[in-house]
N, C-alpha and C positions, 0 to 999 in steps of 0.2 A: 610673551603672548602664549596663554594656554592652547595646548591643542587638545580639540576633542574628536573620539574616533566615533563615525558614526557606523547604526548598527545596521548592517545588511538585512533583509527582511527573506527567510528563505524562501524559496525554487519549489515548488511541489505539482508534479507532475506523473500521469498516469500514462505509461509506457508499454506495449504489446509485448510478451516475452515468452515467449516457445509457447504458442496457443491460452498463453492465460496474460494476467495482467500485471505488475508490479507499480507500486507506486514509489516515485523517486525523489530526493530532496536535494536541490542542487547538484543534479545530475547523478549520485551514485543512488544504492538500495538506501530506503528508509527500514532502518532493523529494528526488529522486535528488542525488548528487552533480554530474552537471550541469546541476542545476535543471530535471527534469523531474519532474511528478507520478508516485507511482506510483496506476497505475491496472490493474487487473488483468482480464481476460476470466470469468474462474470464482470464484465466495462462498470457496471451499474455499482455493484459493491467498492469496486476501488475509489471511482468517482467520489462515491458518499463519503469512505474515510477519508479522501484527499480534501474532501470541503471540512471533516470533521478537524485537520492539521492546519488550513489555511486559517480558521478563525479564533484559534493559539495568537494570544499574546507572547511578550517575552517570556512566562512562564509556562508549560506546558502544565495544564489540569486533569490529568485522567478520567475524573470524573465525570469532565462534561466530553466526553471523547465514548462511548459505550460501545459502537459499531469498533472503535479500535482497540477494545479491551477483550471485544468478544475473538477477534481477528488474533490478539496474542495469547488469547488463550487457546485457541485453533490451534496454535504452532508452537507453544513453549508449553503445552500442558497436555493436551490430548495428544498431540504430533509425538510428545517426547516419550509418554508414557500411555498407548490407547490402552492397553489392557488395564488399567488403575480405570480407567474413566468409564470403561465398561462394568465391569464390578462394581463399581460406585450406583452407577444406573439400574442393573440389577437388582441392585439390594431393596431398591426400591418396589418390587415384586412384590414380599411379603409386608412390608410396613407401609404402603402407598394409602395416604388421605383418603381419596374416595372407598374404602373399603372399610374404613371406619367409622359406622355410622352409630350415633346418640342412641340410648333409650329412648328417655326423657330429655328436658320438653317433648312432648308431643311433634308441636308446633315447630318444634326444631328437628327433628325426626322425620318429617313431613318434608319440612324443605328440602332437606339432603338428597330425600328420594326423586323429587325434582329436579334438583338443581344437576344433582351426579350421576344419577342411574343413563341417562342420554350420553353420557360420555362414555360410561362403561358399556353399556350399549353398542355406541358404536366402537367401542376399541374389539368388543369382539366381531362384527361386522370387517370390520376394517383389517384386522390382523389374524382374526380368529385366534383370542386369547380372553376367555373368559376368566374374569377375576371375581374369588369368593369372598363375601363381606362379611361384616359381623359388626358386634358391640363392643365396645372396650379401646383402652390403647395397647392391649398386646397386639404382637403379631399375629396375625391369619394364616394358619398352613394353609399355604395354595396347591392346588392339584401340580402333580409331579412333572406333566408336563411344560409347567405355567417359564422357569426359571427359563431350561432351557429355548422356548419359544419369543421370548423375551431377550436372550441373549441374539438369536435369529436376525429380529428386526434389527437391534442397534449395529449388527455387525457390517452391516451392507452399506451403512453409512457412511459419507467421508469424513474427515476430520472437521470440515468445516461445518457441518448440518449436524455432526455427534458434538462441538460445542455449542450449539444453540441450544437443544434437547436439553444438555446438561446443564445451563444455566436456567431455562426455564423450567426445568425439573428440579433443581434446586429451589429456585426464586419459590415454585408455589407448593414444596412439600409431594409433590404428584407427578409421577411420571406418566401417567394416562394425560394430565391436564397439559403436560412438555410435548406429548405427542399429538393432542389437539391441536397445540399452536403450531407446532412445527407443521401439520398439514393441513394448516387452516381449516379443519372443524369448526374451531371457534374463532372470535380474534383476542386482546389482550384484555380489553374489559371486562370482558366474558369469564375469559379464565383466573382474574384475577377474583371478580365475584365467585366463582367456586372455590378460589384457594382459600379465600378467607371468611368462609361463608362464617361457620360459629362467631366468629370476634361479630359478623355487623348484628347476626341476631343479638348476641348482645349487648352491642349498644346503641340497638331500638331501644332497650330497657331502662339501659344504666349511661348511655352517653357512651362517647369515643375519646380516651385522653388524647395528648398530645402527642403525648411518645408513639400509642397504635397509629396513630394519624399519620407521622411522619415515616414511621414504619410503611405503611400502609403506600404510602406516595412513593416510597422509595421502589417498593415492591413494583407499584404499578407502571414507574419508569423503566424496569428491569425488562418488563417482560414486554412493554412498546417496545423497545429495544429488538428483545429478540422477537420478535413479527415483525421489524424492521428487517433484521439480520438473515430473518427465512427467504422474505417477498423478494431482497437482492440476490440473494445464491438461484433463487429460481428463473431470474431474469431471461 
């Protein structure tokens, strides 16, 4: 008579630990891929990733897990190395999307000044950091003071809110558009419509294939994601 083992279904559980939170799996730490705990600042954020573990099948999917992708990169990437992640975000000063705006179209010309100048707007409002635009995809010499005022902001940050920034400043080409979301100026829709303004003008024209399509979707789950990721750190 065969025996079969059967299979335990883990334990996941959100635990108070010296003023913050960790989430635990069969009673020890649930560790990051490079062996670190996670432990979380706010109830609200662990909670979400504990639901994001509990509805793991036998195979763990990364993909459909985002709050917990954003959370190991918190701690295995910014944690390990902030000064690479800061640099990274910087560099984005001189080659940042909204600063490069179209000739032609007109009409596309037009939009951008709509769509972007509100942002850039308020990032100097907001941070007192005016950024200079132009035409073309070179980079824009920014005023001398621009890098280091920019290093400013991101500095103050914790690990946890410098990987949001930097995902959603990844995600949309825009570090203006990353600091939107991260202080809710806008929310992901929004910024999603700026990051990829050119591609929809044109394909009002010419149509949207399937690869910008899925591109595009993938994009838009990124950056729900991280307005996910902000709204819980803020809790």
């Amino acid at each position: 008579m065969s025996k079969h083992k059967t299979k335990t279904v883990p334990v996941y559980e959100v635990v108070a630990h010296d003023g913050a939170f960790a989430l635990h799996r069969d009673g020890r730490f649930l560790m990051t891929p490079a062996g670190q705990p996670y432990i979380f600042p706010t109830q609200e954020l662990a909670l979400a990733i504990e639901q994001e573990w509990r509805a793991q099948g036998e195979k763990i999917i990364p993909a459909t897990m985002p709050l917990t992708q954003l959370a190991a990169t918190a701690f295995d990437i910014v944690g390990k190395d902030r000064p690479k992640t800061l640099r990274g975000l910087v560099a984005y000063a001189g080659s940042d999307l909204l600063c490069h705006h179209a000739k032609e179209p007109e009409a596309l010309a037009e939009k951008q000044r709509q769509i972007w100048m509100p942002y850039l707007d308020w990032c100097a409002k907001r941070y007192t950091v005016c950024f200079v635009t132009g035409c073309g995809v070179m980079p824009i010499k920014q005023q001398p003071e621009t890098v280091p005022a920019v290093m400013a902001i991101l500095e103050v940050m914790d690990d946890f809110f410098l990987a949001g920034v930097s995902c959603a400043t990844d995600a949309s080409g825009s570090l203006v558009l990353g600091l939107a979301l991260a202080e809710a100026f806008k929310n992901a829709e929004e910024v999603f419509e700026a990051s990829v303004l050119d591609t929809l003008h044109q394909a009002v024209r010419w149509g949207e294939d399937p690869v910008t399509q899925a591109r595009h979707a993938a994009l838009l789950k990124d950056l729900k994601a991280c307005e996910q990721w902000f709204t819980l750190l803020k809790a």
